[in-house]
C-alpha angles and dihedrals in degrees: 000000000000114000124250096189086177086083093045112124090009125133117236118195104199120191119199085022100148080065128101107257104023085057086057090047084049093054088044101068092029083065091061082047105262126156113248133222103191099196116184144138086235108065093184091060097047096042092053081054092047091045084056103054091044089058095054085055107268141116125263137151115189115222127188105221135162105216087200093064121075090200096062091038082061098052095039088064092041092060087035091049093051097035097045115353150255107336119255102184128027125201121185108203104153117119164117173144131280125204084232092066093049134095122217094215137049092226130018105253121208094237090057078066096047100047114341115208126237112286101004107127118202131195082263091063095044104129117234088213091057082052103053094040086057092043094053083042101061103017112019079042094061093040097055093038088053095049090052084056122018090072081068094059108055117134089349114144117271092338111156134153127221120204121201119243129169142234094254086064090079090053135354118267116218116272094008112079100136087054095043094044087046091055097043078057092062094042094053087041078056092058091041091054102042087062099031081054108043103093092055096055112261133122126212130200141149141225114220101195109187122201110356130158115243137158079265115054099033098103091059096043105042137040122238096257077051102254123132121282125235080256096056095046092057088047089055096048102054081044111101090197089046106221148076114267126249129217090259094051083074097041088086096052086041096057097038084053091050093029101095075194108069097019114021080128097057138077143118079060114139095207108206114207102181117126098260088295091126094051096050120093097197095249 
């Protein structure tokens, strides 16, 4: 992997980052020698992410956090603050989706109405508190994240912070509007942020994966002989590249955006990394 010696020495908080592809995001700047924050709700998992950057050779230390609670944000930066540092760049990777907040059908059929079969969940049985709960997770959960660290980087030199959004904030995917209006949330408080920030020094910016496989989504996305679902076989093909994405596919768009480098001019940018899938019209 190229070198980016800018990061060197830096200190990366990292939310969410037990998960799949925030651990790789993790590895990612620990390998430019950054000093790594691993925040997640499950310590076990941060702390195996953080055992495996310490054996390459890098510095991590693992953190259980609740980024919906202002308390244990508190304490998270505290312990960062005295183990590694002030934070120089933020990513806020925790998130999220909720069965409550999920459709079983593309389109609401007539019949669903009439006499709807068991286990079926329209738009009309969507729970408000699913909602809710996917809607703190992905946006409440930046926001407060942001307002824990962010005091740290004002005015501090090429600190900026970099959300995660997704593809299907561009536009809704089928069955899943409380996760695709949360992230278009994300994506539209980037923007607020890049500009409510700038004269103090911070950029912000945010990655957009599109399909990736992760622990999960993999029920949605595989069989359970581990073929492609019916889901999955309409997502490739409306994939140019033709594939899922994998958690190196988004290294390169990490460490541009971090990178003052290659992008100190840029920021309120939603970066999509999806394969084409957002450019292709299905036809």
């Amino acid at each position: 992997m190229f070198k980016h010696e800018n990061l060197k020495g830096r200190v990366a908080v990292i939310t969410g980052g037990g998960g799949v592809l925030c651990s790789g995001f993790a590895k990612d700047l620990a390998s430019q020698g950054m000093k790594t924050a691993i925040l997640d709700l499950n310590k076990d998992a941060a702390q195996a992410v953080a055992d495996e950057i310490t054996a390459a050779g890098g510095t991590a230390i693992a953190v259980a956090c609740n980024v919906l609670d202002a308390d244990s944000l508190s304490d998270a930066r505290k312990e960062i603050n005295e183990k590694l540092g002030t934070c120089d760049l933020l990513l806020n990777g925790a998130g999220g989706n909720n069965p409550k907040g999920t459709t079983s059908k593309d389109k609401l059929e007539l019949s669903d109405i009439a006499q709807k079969a068991e286990g079926i969940k329209t738009f009309f049985d969507l729970d408000p508190k699913g909602i809710e709960f996917v809607f703190n997770l992905n946006f409440l959960g930046t926001l407060l994240t942001t307002q824990a660290f962010a005091i740290d980087m004002i005015n501090k030199e090429n600190a900026t912070i970099i959300n995660v959004s997704s593809m299907n904030a561009f536009r809704p995917l089928t069955r899943i509007p409380a996760y695709s209006a949360a992230k278009a949330a994300v994506s539209n408080f980037t923007q607020f942020m890049a500009v409510h920030f700038s004269d103090v020094g911070i950029r912000v910016n945010a990655i957009a994966p599109g399909f990736f496989s992760t622990n999960q989504n993999k029920t949605l996305l595989y069989n359970p002989d581990g073929s492609l679902s019916a889901r999955s076989e309409k997502i490739i093909s409306h994939t140019p590249l033709g594939r899922f994405g994998t958690p190196e596919d988004l290294s390169g768009s990490l460490l541009f955006l971090a990178d003052e480098t290659y992008s100190g001019f840029i920021t309120g940018v939603i970066l999509p990394v999806d394969g084409g899938f957002s450019a292709y019209s299905g036809v």
